[in-house]
C-alpha positions in Angstrom: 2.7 -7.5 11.4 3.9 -11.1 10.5 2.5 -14.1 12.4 5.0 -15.2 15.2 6.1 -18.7 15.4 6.7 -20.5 18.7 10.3 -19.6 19.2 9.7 -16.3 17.3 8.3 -13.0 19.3 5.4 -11.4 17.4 6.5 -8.4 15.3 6.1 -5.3 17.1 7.0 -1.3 16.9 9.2 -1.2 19.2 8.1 2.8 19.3 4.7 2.0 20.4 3.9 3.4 23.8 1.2 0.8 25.3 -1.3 2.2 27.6 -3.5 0.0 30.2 -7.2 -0.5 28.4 -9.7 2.0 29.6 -12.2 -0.7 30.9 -8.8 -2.1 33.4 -7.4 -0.6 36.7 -3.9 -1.8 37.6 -3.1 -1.6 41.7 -0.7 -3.1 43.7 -2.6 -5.7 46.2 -1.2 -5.8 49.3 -2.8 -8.7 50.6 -1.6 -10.6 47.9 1.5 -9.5 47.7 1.0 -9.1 43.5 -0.1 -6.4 40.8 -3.5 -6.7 39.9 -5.5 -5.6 36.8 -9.3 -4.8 38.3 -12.5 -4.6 35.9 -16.0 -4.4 36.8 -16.5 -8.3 36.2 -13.3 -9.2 38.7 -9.5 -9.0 38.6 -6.7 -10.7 36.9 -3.9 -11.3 39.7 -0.4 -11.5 37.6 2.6 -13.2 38.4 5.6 -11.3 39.0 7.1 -10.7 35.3 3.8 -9.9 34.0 3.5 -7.1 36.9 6.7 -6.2 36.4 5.9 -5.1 33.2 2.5 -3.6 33.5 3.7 -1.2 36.4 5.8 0.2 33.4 2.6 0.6 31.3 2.1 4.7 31.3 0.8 5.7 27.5 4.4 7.6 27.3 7.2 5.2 27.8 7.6 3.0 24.3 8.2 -0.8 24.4 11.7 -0.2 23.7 11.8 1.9 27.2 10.3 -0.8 29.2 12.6 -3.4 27.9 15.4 -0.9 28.8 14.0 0.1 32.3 13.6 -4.1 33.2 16.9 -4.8 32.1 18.2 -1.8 33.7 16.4 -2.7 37.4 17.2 -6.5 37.0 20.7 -6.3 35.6 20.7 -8.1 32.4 20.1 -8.3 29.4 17.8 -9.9 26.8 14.7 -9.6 27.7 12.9 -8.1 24.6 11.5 -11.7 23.2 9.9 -12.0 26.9 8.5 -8.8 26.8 7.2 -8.4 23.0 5.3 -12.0 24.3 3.7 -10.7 27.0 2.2 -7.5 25.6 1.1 -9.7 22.9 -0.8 -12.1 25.4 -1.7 -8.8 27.3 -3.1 -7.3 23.7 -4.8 -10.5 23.0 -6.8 -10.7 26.4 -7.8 -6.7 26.2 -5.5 -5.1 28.9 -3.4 -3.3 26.9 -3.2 -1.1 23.9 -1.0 -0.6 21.6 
């Protein structure tokens, strides 16, 4: 995996199929109105895109098929750099593996 720069995604299989980490729950909060990762310590309330994405999370569907299914329910197209930086951030902080 190379390094990314800042107008570079990280490298990434797109054949990977990410799974929500063990130690991490991910609900929709109603109150809120917003996804939610829960862990014993607290929760991590994400913004929209970064729920968006998580909710596609399932351990079967690869990186590739999440980038397909968001541009797919939102109508466009180029998405992939967004996406490949988020799981990177998500991979960094622990809520995700790939």
């Amino acid at each position: 995996m190379s390094a990314a720069t800042p107008d570079t995604a990280p490298a990434l299989d797109l054949q990977v199929c990410p799974r929500v980490a063990k130690m991490f729950k991910l609900q929709w909060e109603e109150v809120q109105q917003c996804w939610v990762l829960l862990y014993p310590e607290g929760m991590v309330k994400l913004n929209g895109s970064a729920g968006e994405i998580m909710s596609r999370i399932d351990g079967n569907t690869s990186v590739q098929g999440l980038i397909s299914a968001l541009e797919q329910q939102f109508e466009t197209t180029g998405l992939r750099d967004d996406v490949l930086d988020f799981l990177a951030i998500a991979k960094r902080q622990g809520w995700v593996n790939l």
